[in-house]
Structure formats: structure tokens, C-alpha cells
N, C-alpha and C positions, 0 to 999 in steps of 0.2 A: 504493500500500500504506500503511493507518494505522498508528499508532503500536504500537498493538496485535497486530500482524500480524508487527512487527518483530521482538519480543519472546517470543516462545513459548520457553518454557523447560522444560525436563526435569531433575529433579534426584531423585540417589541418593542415599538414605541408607542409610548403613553402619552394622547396632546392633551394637555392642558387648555381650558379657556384660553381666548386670546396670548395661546404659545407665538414665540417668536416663530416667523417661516425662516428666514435666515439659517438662524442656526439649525433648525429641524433639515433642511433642506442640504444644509453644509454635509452634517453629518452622513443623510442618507446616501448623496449621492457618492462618496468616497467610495463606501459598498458597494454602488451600481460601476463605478469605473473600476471598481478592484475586481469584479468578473469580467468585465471587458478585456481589464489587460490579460487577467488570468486565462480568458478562452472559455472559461466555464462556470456554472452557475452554483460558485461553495457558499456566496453570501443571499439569503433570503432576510424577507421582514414581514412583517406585517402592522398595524397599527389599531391600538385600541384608545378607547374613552372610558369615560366612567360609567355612562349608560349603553354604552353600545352606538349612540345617535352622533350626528355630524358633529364637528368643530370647528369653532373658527378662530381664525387666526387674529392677531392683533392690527394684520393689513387688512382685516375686510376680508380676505376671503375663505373660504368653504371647505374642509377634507373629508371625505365618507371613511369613515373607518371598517373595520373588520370585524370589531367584536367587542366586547365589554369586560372590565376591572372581573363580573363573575365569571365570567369562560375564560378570562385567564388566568384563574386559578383554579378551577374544575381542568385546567390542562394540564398545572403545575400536578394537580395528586392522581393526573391519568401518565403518568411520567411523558408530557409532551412538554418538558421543559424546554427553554429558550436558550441560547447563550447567554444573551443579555437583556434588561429591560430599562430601557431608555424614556425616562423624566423630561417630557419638550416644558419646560417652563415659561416664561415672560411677563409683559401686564397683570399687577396685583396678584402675583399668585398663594398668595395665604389666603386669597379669598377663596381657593379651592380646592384645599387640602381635604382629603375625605379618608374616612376608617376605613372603607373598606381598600381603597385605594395605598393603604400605609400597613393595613395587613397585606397584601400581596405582595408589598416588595420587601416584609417581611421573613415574609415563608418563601421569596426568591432567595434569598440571603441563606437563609436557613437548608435547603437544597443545591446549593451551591451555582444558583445563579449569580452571574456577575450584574451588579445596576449599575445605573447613571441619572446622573443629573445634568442635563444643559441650558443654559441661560441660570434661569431661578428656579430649577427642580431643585438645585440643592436645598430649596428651603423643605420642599417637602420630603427627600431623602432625611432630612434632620428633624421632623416632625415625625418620620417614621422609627426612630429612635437609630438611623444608621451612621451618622456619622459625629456621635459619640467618640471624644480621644483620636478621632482621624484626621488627617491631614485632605483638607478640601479647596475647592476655591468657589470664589461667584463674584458675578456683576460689579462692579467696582461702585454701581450707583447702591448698590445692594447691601455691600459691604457691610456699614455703620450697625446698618438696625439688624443684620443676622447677625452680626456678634456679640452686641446686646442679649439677644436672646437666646444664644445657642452658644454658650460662654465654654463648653468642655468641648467644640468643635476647633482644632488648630486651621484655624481658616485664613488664606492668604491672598494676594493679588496676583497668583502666576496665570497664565491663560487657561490651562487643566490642570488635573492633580491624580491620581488613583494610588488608592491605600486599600489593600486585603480584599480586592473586588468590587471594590467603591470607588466610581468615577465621576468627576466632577469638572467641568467645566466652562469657562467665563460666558460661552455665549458667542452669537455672530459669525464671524469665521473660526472661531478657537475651535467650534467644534468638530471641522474638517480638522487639523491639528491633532485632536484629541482621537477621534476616530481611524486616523492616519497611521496611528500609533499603534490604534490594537490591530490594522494590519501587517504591520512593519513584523509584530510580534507574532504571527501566524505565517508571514510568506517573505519578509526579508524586506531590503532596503530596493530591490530591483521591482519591486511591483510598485510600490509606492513612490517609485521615480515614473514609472507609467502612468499611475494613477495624476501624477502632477502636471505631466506631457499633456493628459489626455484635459485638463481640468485649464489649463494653463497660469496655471499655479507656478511662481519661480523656484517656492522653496516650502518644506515643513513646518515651522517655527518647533521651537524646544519645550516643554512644559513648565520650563523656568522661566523663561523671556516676560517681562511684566504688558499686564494689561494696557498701560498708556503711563505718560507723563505727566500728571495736570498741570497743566499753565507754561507749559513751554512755549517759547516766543517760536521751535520751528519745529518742522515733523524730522524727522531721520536722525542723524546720529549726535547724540550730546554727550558729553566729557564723561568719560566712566567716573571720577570720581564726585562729579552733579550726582547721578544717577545710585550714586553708593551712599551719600548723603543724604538724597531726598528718602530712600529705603530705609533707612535710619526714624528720619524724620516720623513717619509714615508709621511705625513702626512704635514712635514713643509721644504718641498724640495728647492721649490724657496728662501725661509727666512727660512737660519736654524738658530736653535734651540744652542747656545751654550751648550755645556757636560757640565758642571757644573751644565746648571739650568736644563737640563734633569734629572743629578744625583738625583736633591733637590725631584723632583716632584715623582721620587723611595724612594725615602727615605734613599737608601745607599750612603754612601762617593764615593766619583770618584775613587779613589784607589777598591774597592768593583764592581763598574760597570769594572773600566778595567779590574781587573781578571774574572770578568763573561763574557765579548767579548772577551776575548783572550782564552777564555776555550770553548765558545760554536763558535764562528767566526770565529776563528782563528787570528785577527785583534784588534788592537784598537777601543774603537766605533766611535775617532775621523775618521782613517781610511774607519771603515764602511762607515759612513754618506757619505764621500767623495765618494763613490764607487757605493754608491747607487744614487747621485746624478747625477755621470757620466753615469751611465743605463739608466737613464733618459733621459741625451741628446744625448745618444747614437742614442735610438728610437725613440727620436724626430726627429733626421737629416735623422732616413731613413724613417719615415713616414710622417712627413712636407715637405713644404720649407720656413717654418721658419726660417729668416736671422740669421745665426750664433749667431752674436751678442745677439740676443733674444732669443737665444735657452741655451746660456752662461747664462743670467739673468735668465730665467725659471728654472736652475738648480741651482741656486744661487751661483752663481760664478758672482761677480763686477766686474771684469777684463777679458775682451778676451786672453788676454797673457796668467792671471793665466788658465783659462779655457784649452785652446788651448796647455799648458805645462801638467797640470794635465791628460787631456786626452790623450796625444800623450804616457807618463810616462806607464799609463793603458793598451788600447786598442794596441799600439805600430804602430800608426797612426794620423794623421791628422784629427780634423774635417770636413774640406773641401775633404778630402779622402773617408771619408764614404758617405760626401754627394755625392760623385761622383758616388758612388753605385748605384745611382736611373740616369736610362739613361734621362728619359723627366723631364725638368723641369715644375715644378707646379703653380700653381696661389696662392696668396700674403701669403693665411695660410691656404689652406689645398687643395691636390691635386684631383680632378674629373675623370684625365683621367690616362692611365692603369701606373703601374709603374712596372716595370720587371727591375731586378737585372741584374748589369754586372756580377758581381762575383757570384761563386755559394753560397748555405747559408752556405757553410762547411766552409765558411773564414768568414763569420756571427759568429757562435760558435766557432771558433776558439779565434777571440776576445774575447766571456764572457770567454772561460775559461781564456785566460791572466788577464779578469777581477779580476774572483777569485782567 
């Protein structure tokens, strides 16, 4: 039996309400060009919801599905198990987290199916009690408020992540990346340079390479030691880090780091930090209700004043303004039921750009 014969793999995806197609799209199609290069048909799928009924996407449009959260597990104990069961995430998804859908990937886990989570499934692989003590990623606009509340998840900013059969991640194209990956590990580094040909895709990205830069003045390549700093940075939000002892741990003088963020940021890195810290409680007020005060401390800011000065300076708003953006209020730290915006998100971005 060849390598290829060993290999044949089935994989469900699960859409979520308003799932990203991007990334749902990214992922699947890496499978359809990995039988292409291959000549043959090892990679299958199929697609389920929660009732069995259509889905739609957060563009508007329509998927029929295959089957439903219960025939996929009436499959799981007729041993028609899957390789994998794939989480399409996106728009508000904690509004759609369901028991039966967090026992299934349950008892996937438990039978030695491998999951995933793309875009914002991780929130619900993490409601399903999976990714406990694991190393995961998600959305970067995501970030804040799942780490709040899923505090024993070591969750990060790389584009994916997989720990003990638990796949995770960022969304959009990551998830071509991500799925890229679990072909590499099945048929080698020669299929998945077809699959790139075929996609016309330059390269793979690594599972380490970060999500984005926020607030960089350019796209492509900035000074690894920006980049070592800002990680830092990022890293010690609540309790920052004074610039001095960041400078030490680069090895450059703080005169040397400020000309390197004023050249690649545009900013001082005092500034940055400050900015990036306010992003933080930005997305925290619209995706908590976490009491000000606490969401001040979480960005590491002592003082409500300073906080509430600093941000209004930025945003050119109130924090009690933004939080006003979310019409229902939520329960003590993280909200279950739906939240829809007063304002449309074009006054959402409008703020980051006053951010930057």
C-alpha cells in the first residue's frame, strides 16, 4: 500500500451562522487542489449545521449542507468517523454556541478525531471545554475578550497553532496555511508546492509568522528588532514593560529604539505601547461588559481618569460611549446573548484610523 492509500481522509465542516467564506473557502479548497495534484480522490468532505438547514455566510450568501450536529454523531458511534471536524467561525459567534454542537466535538476528541477551529470556532472549541492548557490562536480583533474569558487557554497571535489534535486558526487566508500543513504532513513538501502552483499562491506562510503589525506606517518588511519589541509589548499589556528595560533586552540604546519606531511606526515606542494598549480596551468595551474600571486595569492604565483622558485624546470618544455601542447589556464578564451594534462599523474604523 503507497503513501497515498494510507492517507485518505474525510473531513466535516461545521458553518456557523454568518461563518467567514474566506476562510471556509481557503481551507477547503487546499483539499480540492491536493487531489488534483495528487491525480486522485484521498481528500473528501462534507458539510454540516446545526439543524441540518442552509447557512449563510456573513457575505450574504447561501451553503446547503449535508447533514446535521445529530447524524454527525449517530456517524461518530456507527464508527463513520471523520479525520477531522472543522469549526467555520466568524460574525458574533458566541451567539451560536450550542450543547449539542460542543458534545460532538466532544466525543470527536474522545475517538480520536482531530478538530479545528477557523476564524472564531476557537471560541467555541473553548466553550467545548477543548482547548483547556493548549496552545491556540484566533482573530486578532478576537483576541482581548477570549482571553478574558478562557484564561487557562495559552492563546496567541501566530496565524494557526495545533496542540494534541487541536487546530486553531487566525482566519482568512491562515486557513489555506493551516490546512496546507496537514497536507504537507500526509504527502510531503512536493504536493503542497502543486497545490501553490495550482492556487497561485507564492509561498506557505509558517505557523509562527504573526497575524499583522498594528499601526505600521508600511506593509512588508520592518526591522526584526520593531517587531521583537512590539511582541514584547503585546505580550505585557496589563503590566507594561518600561522602554528602557525593553531597550536593554535589544541590546540598542533608547535613542536607537526611538529612531527605529519613529522610522518604521511612525511614533515613539512610548506612544506605540500606549496605543496599543488602548486597542485593547477598545475591544474589550465592545466585546465585554467588563466594568470600565477593569477594563482600565486590563490595559494597564492605574487611573480611570488617566485611562478615560488617554482614550477620549485617541478614539475622540468616551469609554462609556463605545460601550454604549452594544445595545443589550451582558452578564458580569462575558456576554451569551446577541449583541448588535447601534452604530454602523464604519464609525468602528473610523476610530482605528484616528487611532493610527
Amino acid at each position: 500500500m503507497d503513501r497515498t492509500e494510507k492517507t485518505r481522509r474525510l473531513f466535516v465542516f461545521y458553518l456557523v451562522p454568518d461563518f467567514t467564506m474566506l476562510a471556509f473557502t481557503s481551507a477547503i479548497e487546499v483539499l480540492r487542489l491536493a487531489n488534483e495534484t495528487l491525480g486522485e480522490e484521498v481528500y473528501s468532505w462534507r458539510l454540516a449545521s446545526a439543524d441540518g438547514n442552509k447557512v449563510r455566510a456573513s457575505c450574504g450568501l447561501t451553503l446547503d449542507v449535508d447533514g446535521s450536529v445529530a447524524e454527525e454523531r449517530a456517524a461518530l458511534a456507527r464508527m463513520e468517523r471523520p479525520f477531522m471536524a472543522v469549526v467555520c467561525g466568524g460574525k458574533r459567534v458566541e451567539e451560536h454556541c450550542d450543547r449539542n454542537l460542543e458534545a460532538w466535538l466532544r466525543e470527536c476528541r474522545q475517538r480520536g478525531v482531530a478538530v479545528a477551529g477557523i476564524c472564531n470556532g476557537a471560541h467555541i472549541l473553548a466553550r467545548a471545554g477543548l482547548l483547556a492548557d493548549r496552545r491556540c490562536t484566533i482573530h486578532w480583533e478576537n483576541f482581548p475578550g477570549f482571553t478574558e474569558q478562557f484564561r487557562s487557554s495559552q492563546v496567541s497571535l501566530r496565524l494557526f497553532d495545533a496542540d494534541g489534535g487541536v487546530h486553531t486558526c487566525a482566519g482568512g487566508t491562515a486557513a489555506f496555511d493551516m490546512m496546507a500543513e496537514v497536507v504537507k504532513g500526509d504527502h510531503g513538501d512536493a504536493v503542497v508546492a502543486g497545490i501553490c502552483e495550482r492556487a497561485l499562491v507564492d509561498r506557505v506562510r509558517s505557523a509562527t509568522e504573526r497575524q499583522r503589525l498594528p499601526f505600521a506606517k508600511r506593509v512588508g518588511d520592518i526591522h526584526p528588532v520593531v517587531k521583537e519589541l512590539v511582541e514584547k509589548m503585546e505580550n505585557n499589556l496589563s503590566d507594561p514593560i518600561q522602554i528602557d528595560k525593553l531597550a536593554t533586552t535589544s541590546k540598542l540604546s533608547r535613542r536607537q529604539i526611538e529612531r527605529l519606531f519613529r522610522a518604521e511606526m511612525g511614533c515613539s515606542p512610548a506612544r506605540y505601547y500606549v496605543k496599543l494598549r488602548l486597542e485593547r480596551a477598545r475591544l474589550l468595551l465592545l466585546q465585554t461588559s467588563i466594568p470600565i474600571v477593569e477594563v482600565a486595569i486590563a490595559s494597564g492604565f492605574l487611573s480611570a481618569s488617566h485611562f478615560s483622558r488617554c482614550y477620549r485624546e485617541t478614539f475622540h470618544c468616551s469609554p462609556q460611549e463605545t460601550r454604549s455601542m452594544r445595545i443589550d447589556t451582558a452578564p458580569a464578564t462575558w456576554s451569551d446573548k446577541p449583541r448588535r451594534m447601534r452604530k454602523p462599523a464604519a464609525r468602528i474604523e473610523a476610530l482605528m484610523e484616528n487611532a493610527a
